[in-house]
N, C-alpha and C positions, 0 to 999 in steps of 0.2 A: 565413542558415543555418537550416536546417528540422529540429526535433528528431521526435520519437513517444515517445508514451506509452501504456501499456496497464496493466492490473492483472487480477489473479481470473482467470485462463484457464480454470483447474482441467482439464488437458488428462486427466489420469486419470480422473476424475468424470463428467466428460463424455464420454467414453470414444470420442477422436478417433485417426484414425492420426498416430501422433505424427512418425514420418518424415516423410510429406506433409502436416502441417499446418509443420513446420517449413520445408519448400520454399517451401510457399506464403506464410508472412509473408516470408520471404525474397524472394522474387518483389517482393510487394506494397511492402515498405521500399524495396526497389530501384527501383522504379519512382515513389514517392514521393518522389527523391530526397532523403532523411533524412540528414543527418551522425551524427544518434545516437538508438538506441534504448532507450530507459529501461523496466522492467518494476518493480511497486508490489509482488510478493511473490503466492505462491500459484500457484503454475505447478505444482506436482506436492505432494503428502501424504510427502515424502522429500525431503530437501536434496541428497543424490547424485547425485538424478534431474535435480533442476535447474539446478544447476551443469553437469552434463555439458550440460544440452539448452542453453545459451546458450555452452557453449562451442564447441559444434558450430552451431550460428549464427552467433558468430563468426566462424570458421573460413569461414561461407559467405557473410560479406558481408567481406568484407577493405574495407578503408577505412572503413566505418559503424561507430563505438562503440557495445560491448552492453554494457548496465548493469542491472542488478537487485536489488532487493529481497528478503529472505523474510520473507512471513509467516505466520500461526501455523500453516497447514498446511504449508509448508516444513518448519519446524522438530519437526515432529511426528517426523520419522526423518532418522537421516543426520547429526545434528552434536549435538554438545555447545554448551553454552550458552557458554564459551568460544570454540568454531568461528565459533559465530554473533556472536561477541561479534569476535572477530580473525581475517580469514581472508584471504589471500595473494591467493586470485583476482581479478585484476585486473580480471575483467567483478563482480565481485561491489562494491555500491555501497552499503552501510551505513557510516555513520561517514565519508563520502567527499565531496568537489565537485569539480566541474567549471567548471572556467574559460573560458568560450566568449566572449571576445574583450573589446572593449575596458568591454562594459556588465554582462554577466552571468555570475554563478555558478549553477550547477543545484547543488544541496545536497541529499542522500541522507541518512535515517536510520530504520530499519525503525519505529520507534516503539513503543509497547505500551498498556496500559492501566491506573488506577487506582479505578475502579468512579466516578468520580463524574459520570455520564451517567446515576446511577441513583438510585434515592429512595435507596439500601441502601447508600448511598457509607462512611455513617457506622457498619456496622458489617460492616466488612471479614472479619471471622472467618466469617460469617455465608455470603459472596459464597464465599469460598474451599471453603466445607465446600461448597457448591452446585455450584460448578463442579469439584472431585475427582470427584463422582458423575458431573454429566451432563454434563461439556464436553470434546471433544475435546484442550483444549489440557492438559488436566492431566498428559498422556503426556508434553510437552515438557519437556526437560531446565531443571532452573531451580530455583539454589542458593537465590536470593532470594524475594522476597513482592513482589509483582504492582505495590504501593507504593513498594519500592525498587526495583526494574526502570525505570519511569514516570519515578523521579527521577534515573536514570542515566541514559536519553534525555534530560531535561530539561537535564543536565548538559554532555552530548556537544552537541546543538544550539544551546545557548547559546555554547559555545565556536567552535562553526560562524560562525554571522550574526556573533558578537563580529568576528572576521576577515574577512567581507566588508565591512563597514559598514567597516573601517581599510581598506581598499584602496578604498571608494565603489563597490560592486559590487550589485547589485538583483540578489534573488534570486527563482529560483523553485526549491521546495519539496518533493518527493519523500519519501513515508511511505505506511507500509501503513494503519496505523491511523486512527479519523477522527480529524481534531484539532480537531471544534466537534460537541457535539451537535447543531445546528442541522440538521445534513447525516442527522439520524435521519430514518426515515420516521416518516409519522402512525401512531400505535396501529391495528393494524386491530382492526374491528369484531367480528372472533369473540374478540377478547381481554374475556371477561366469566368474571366474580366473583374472588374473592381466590385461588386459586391460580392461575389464566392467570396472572393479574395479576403474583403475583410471580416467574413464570419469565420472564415477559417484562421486568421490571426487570431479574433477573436476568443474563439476554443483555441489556439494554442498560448493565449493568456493565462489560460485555467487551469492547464496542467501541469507547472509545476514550478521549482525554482533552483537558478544556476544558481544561487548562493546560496542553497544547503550542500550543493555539491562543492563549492569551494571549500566551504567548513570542516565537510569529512575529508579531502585532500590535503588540507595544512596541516588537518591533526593531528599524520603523523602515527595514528591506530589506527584506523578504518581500514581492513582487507578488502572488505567485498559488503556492499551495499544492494537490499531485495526493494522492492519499489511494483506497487500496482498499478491501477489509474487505466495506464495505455493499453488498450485490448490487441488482439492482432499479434502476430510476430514480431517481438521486436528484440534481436539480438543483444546477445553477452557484447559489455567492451568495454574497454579499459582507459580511463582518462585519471593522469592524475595520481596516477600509483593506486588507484582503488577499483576496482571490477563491481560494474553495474547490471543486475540480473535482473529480469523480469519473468514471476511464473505467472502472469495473468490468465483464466481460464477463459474469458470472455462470454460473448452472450451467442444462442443461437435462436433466432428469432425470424418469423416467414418471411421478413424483406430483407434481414441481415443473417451473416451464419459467418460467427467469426472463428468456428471451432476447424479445428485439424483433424477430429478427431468423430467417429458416427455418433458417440451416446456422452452423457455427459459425464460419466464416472469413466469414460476409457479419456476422454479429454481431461480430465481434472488429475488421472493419476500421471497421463504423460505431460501436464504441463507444472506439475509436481516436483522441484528441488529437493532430493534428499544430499543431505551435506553430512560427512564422517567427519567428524571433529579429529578424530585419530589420528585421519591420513591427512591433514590440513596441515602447513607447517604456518 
């Protein structure tokens, strides 16, 4: 059984025909012969938008399971944090697994952040008043504090692997957010003197948290954990006894062009994971 994996389309952003770029993964899964298409969150800056476009995917692979994530550009419009928290659609994969035969579970949870990928971990007030001003995600609906969010993933995941590890199921791992700083890039070199400096801690507060990576390493199931968020290359590695993969597609935009690739469909299929369940021990 042959899965896919993708993350970070940002098909808005990137400002693709969404019709035809929908034909064409369609095309290309089909041709891969996939049983199941997984997606790590950030397909469109509206949850609305996203849900419809996998549901009309769906719709155009009858037999291939479509699964997905939102993340924090999903959730920027289109759902309450509730929605995002409980929602009916059966291609939507938060809070969710997938039982794929007699050795594995694929295990879904959009994930979040608690600042401590950053020196500023320890003073949370600090992070929050920073990111109101300059960060995107402050628009996102969101009763709690960034710390209690982190610890309700922490909570739902645990409960997850708790239930494959009692049925003896290996898992692999599906989240938007990174779950190891490791998977950061290196500082780049224009980040010089003290305010670079702390807007780049800043955003490295936002992306992710080493304590959901500790949790897949204790538990003892986790093989190999897929993670979005970070654009750019940033290599496979292994911490922990569990393999950290990122297929982010990233964005290609007239000051930014974070693709490898000339067109967005040759980028999206080369940064595309297809994983044989078969050949997996």
């Amino acid at each position: 059984m042959k899965i896919a994996i993708s993350s970070d389309n940002h098909l808005d952003v990137n400002r693709v025909d969404v019709a035809a770029t929908m034909e064409a993964q369609a095309a290309w899964l089909k041709q891969q012969e996939v049983a199941h298409y997984f997606f790590l969150g950030d397909l469109f800056n509206d949850f609305t938008r996203t849900q419809s476009y996998f549901k009309e995917l769906a719709d155009q692979l009858p037999g291939v399971g479509i699964h997905y994530l939102a993340g924090n550009h999903d959730m920027i419009k289109g759902a309450s944090f509730a929605e995002i928290e409980e929602n009916d659609d059966p291609c939507y994969f938060h809070r969710r697994y997938l039982d794929l035969g007699a050795n594995w579970w694929v295990v879904g949870n959009n994930g979040w952040y608690n600042y401590d990928f950053s020196v500023y971990h320890d003073q949370p007030a600090e992070v929050a008043k920073w990111k109101r001003v300059y960060w995107l995600d402050s628009t996102i609906d969101q009763p709690i504090s960034d710390q209690a969010r982190e610890d309700l993933v922490l909570g739902q995941v645990a409960s997850q692997l708790t239930a494959a590890k009692r049925v003896g199921k290996q898992v692999l791992f599906l989240t938007h957010f990174a779950p190891r700083h490791q998977a950061l890039m290196v500082r780049p070199t224009k980040v010089k003197g003290p305010r670079m400096e702390r807007s780049f801690q800043m955003i490295w507060a936002l992306m992710g948290a080493d304590q959901l990576g500790d949790l897949l390493e204790a538990s003892g199931v986790v093989q190999t954990a897929y993670y979005g968020h970070l654009h750019g290359l940033h290599p496979t590695f292994t911490h922990g006894g569990v393999t950290y993969v990122n297929p982010a597609v990233g964005v290609n935009k007239k000051r930014m062009n974070e693709w490898q690739r000339p067109t967005f469909m040759e980028q999206w299929a080369w940064r595309t994971k297809i994983v044989d369940l078969d050949k997996k021990v």
